[in-house]
N, C-alpha and C positions, 0 to 999 in steps of 0.2 A: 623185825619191824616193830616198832614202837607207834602207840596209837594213844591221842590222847581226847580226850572226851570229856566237853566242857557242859555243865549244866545249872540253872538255877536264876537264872535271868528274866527279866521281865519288866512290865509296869510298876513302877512303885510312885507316889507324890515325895514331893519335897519334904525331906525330912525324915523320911524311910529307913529301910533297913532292908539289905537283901543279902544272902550268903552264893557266893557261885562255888561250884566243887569242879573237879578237873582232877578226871580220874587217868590212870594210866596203867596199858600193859606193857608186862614184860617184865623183868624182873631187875631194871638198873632204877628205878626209884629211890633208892635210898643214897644212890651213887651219885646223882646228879644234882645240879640247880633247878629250881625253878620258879617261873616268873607270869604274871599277869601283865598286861598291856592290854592297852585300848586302844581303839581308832573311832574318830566320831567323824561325819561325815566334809570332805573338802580338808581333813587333816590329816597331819602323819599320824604314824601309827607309834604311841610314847608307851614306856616303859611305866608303870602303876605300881609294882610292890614284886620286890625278890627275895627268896631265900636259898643260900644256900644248902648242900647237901647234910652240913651240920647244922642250920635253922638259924644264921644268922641271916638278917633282915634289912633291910633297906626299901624305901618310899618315895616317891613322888612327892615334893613340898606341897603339894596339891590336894594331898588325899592325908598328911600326918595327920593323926589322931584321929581319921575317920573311920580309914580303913586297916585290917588286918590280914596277914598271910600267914596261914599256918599248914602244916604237912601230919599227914598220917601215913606212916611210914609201913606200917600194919598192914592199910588199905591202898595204899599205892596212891592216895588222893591228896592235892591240896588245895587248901579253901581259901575265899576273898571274903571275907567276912565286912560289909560297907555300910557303913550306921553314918546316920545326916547326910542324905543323899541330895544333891541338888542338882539340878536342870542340868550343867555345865559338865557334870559325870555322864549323860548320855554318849553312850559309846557302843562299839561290838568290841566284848572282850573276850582275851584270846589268853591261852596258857599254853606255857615255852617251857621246853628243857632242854636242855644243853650238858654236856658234859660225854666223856667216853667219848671224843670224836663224833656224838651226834648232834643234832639241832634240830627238834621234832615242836612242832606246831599244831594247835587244835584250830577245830572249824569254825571257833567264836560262838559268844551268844550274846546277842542284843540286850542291854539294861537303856532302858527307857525312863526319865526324873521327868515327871510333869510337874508344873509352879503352880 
């Protein structure tokens, strides 16, 4: 069983800076993709920033150049790294891995942009 455990969210104002980590057991981390999304409220829940098990990356037009996804493969953990934060990134975000025939989900943590 695969378990994944999101952390680092919070209050920040507009124009902030906040890192989420999204730790995971087990030992297919290295093997898998994985992904942040968001869900903010009365909306779907959209895809934010992926990486591949080799750290190719891809973004949301939404978030280029704000935010980053990075993997430590060491720690089993991968970061949202989200600088110029604005109102409209208010979300609960969630971190996905897939790969191996699985598709494992964390609990979310709420990032809150005040203006």
């Amino acid at each position: 069983q695969v378990q994944l455990v999101e952390s680092g969210g919070g209050l920040v104002q507009a124009g902030g800076s906040l890192r989420l980590s999204c730790a995971t057991s087990g030992s297919i981390f290295s093997r898998v993709a994985m992904g942040w999304y968001r869900q903010a409220p009365g909306k779907t829940r959209e895809l934010v920033a992926h990486s591949t098990s080799i750290g190719s990356t891809n973004y949301a037009d939404s978030v280029k150049s704000r935010f980053t996804i990075s993997r430590d493969n060491a720690k089993n953990t991968v970061y949202l790294q989200m600088n110029s934060l604005k109102p409209e990134d208010t979300a609960v975000y969630y971190c996905r891995a897939t790969g191996l025939g699985g598709d494992y989900w964390g609990q979310g943590t709420q990032v809150t942009v005040s203006s």
